[in-house]
C-alpha beads as a LAMMPS data file, in Angstrom:
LAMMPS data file: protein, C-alpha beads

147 atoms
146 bonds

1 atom types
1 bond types

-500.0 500.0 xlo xhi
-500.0 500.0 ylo yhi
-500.0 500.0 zlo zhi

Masses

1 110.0

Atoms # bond

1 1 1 -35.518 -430.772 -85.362
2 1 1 -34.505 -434.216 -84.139
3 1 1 -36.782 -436.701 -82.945
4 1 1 -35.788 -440.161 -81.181
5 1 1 -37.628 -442.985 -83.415
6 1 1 -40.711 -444.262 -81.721
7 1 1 -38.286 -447.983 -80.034
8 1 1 -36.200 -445.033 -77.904
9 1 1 -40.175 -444.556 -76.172
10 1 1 -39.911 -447.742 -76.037
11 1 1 -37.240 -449.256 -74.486
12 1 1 -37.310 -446.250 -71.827
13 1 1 -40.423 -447.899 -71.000
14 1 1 -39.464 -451.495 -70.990
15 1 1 -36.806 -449.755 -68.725
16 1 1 -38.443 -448.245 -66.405
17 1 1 -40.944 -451.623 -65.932
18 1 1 -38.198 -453.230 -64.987
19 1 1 -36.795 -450.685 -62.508
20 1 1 -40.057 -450.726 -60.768
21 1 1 -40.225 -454.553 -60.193
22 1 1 -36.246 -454.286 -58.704
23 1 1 -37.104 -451.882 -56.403
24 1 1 -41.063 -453.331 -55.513
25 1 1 -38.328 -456.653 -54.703
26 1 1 -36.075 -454.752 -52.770
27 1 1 -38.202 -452.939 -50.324
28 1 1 -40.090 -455.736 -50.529
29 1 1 -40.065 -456.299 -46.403
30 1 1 -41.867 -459.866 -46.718
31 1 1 -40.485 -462.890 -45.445
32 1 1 -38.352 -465.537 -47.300
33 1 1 -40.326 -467.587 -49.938
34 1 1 -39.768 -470.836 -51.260
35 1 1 -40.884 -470.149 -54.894
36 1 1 -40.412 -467.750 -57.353
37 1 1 -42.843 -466.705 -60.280
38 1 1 -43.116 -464.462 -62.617
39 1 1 -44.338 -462.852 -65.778
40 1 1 -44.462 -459.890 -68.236
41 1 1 -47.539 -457.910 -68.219
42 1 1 -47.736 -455.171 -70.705
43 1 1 -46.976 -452.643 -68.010
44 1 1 -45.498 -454.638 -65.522
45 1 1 -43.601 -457.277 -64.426
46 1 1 -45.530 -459.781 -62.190
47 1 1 -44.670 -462.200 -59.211
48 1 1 -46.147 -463.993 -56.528
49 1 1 -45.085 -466.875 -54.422
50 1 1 -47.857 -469.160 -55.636
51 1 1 -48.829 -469.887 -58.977
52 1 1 -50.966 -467.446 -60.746
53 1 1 -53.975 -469.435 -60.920
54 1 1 -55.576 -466.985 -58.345
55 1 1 -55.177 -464.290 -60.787
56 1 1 -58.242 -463.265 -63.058
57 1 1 -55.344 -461.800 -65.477
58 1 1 -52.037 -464.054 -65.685
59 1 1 -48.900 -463.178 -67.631
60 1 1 -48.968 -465.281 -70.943
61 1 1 -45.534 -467.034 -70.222
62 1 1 -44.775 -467.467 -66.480
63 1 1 -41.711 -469.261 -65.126
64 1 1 -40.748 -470.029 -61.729
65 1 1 -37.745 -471.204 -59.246
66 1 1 -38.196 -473.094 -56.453
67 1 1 -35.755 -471.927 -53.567
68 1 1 -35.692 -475.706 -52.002
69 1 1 -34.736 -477.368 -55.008
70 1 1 -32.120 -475.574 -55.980
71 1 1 -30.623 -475.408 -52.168
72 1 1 -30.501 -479.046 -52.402
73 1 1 -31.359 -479.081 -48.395
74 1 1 -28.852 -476.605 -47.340
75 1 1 -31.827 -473.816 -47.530
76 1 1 -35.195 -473.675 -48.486
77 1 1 -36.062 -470.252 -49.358
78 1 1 -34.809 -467.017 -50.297
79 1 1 -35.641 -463.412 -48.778
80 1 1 -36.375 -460.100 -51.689
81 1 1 -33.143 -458.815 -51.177
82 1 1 -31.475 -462.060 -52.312
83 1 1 -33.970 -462.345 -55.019
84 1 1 -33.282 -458.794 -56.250
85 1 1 -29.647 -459.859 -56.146
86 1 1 -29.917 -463.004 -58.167
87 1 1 -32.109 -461.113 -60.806
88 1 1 -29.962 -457.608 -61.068
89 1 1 -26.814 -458.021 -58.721
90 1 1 -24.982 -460.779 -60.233
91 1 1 -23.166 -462.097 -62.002
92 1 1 -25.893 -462.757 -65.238
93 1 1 -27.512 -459.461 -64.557
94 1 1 -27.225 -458.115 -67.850
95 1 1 -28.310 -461.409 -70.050
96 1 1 -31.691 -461.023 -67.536
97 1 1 -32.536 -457.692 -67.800
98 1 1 -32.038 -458.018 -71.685
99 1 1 -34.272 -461.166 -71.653
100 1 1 -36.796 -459.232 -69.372
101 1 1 -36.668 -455.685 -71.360
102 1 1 -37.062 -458.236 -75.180
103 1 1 -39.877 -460.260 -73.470
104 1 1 -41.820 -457.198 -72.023
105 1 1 -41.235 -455.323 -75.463
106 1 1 -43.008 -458.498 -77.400
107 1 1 -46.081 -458.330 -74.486
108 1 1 -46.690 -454.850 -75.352
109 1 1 -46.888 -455.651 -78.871
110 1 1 -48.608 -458.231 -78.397
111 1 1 -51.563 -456.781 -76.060
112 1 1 -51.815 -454.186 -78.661
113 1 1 -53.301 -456.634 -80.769
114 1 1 -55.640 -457.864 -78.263
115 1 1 -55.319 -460.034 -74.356
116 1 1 -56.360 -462.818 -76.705
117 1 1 -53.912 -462.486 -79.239
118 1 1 -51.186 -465.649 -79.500
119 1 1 -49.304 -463.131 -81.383
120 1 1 -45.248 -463.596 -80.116
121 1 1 -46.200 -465.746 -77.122
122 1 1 -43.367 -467.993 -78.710
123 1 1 -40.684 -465.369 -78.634
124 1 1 -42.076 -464.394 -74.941
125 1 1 -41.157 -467.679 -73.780
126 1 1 -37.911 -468.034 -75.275
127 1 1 -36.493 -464.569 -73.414
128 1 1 -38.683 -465.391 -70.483
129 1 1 -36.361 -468.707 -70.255
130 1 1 -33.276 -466.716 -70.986
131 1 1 -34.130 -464.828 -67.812
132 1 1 -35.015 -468.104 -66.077
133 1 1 -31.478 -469.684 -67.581
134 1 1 -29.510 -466.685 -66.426
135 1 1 -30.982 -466.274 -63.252
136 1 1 -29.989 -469.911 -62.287
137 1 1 -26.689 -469.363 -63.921
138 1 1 -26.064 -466.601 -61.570
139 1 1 -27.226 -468.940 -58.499
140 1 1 -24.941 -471.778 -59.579
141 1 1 -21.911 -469.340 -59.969
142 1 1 -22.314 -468.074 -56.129
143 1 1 -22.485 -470.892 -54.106
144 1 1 -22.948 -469.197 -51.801
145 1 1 -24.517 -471.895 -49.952
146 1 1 -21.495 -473.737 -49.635
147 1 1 -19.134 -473.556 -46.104

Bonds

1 1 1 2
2 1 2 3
3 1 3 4
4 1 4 5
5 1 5 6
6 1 6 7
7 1 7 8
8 1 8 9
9 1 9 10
10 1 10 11
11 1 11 12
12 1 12 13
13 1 13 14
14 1 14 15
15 1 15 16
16 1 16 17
17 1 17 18
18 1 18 19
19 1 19 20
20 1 20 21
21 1 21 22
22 1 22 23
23 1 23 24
24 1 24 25
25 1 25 26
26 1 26 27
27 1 27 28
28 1 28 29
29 1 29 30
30 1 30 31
31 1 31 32
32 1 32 33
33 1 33 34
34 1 34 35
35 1 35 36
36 1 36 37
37 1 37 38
38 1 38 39
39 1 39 40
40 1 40 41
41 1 41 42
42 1 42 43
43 1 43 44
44 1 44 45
45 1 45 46
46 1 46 47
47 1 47 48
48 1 48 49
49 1 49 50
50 1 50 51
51 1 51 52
52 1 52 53
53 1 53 54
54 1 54 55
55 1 55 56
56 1 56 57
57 1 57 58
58 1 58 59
59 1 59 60
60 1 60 61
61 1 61 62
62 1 62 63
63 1 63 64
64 1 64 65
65 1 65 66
66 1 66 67
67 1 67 68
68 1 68 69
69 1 69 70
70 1 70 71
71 1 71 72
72 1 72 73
73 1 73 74
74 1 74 75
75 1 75 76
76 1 76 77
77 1 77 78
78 1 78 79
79 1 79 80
80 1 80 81
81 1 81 82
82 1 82 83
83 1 83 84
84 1 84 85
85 1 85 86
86 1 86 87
87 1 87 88
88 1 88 89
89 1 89 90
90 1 90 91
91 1 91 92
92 1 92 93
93 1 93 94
94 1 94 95
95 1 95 96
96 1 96 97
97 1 97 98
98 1 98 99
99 1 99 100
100 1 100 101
101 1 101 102
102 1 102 103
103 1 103 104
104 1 104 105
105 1 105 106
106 1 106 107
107 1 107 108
108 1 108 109
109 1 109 110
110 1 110 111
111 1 111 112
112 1 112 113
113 1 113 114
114 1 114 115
115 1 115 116
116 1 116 117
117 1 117 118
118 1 118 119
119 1 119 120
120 1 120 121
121 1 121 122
122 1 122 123
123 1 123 124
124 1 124 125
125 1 125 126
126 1 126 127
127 1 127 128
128 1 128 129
129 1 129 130
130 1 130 131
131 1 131 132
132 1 132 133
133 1 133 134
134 1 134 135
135 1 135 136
136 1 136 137
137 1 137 138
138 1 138 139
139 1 139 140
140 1 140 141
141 1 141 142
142 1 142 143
143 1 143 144
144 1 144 145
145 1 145 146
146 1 146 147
């Protein structure tokens, strides 16, 4: 009898993570924020609006937009739904949610070892900053500030 190899598991889960956090951003009904962070957990994918210094357990690698800087005064924040859109409507979608599914992956592996473990933090932040990259990729191909 056939058995998928133990990185099918895997990836489903990785999967589903990141299904979770799209739809926790869609029906998110919160107001517009200005900033944007986030993480990999090992069985999440956090956010906030502020940075995670609040937190008594942070994501190893965080990296954040700010909504203001990038609307270069023409807006100042962005709502879930736009979020959600940036991260898994357009037009980088795929590029992010492979950065996302590689980075969560490595934090799994990586908490298996131990919270304190610098195993792969390296690799985390290089696919966390693909996501970051593609995500602002995405928002500079819209425009859809612009008239």
């Amino acid at each position: 009898e056939w058995c998928p190899p133990p990185e099918y598991y895997e990836e489903i889960e990785c999967e589903n993570i990141i299904r979770n956090f799209r739809h926790a951003r869609l029906n998110d009904p919160g107001e517009a924020i200005i900033e944007f962070h986030f993480g990999c957990g090992a069985d999440r994918i956090e956010w906030d609006d502020q940075d995670f210094s609040h937190m008594e357990i942070a994501p190893p690698i965080i990296v954040s937009l700010n909504f203001e800087e990038l609307g270069e005064g023409r807006f100042n924040a962005m709502t879930p739904e736009g979020i959600e859109g940036l991260l898994f409507r357009a037009r980088n979608k795929r590029s992010v949610t492979n950065a996302l599914k590689a980075a969560l992956a490595l934090e799994r592996h990586r908490v298996a070892e131990g919270y304190e473990s610098e195993l792969h933090v390296p690799e985390i932040r290089k696919h966390m900053n693909r996501a970051r990259n593609g995500i602002l990729a995405s928002f500079r191909a819209a425009k859809w500030w612009d008239d």
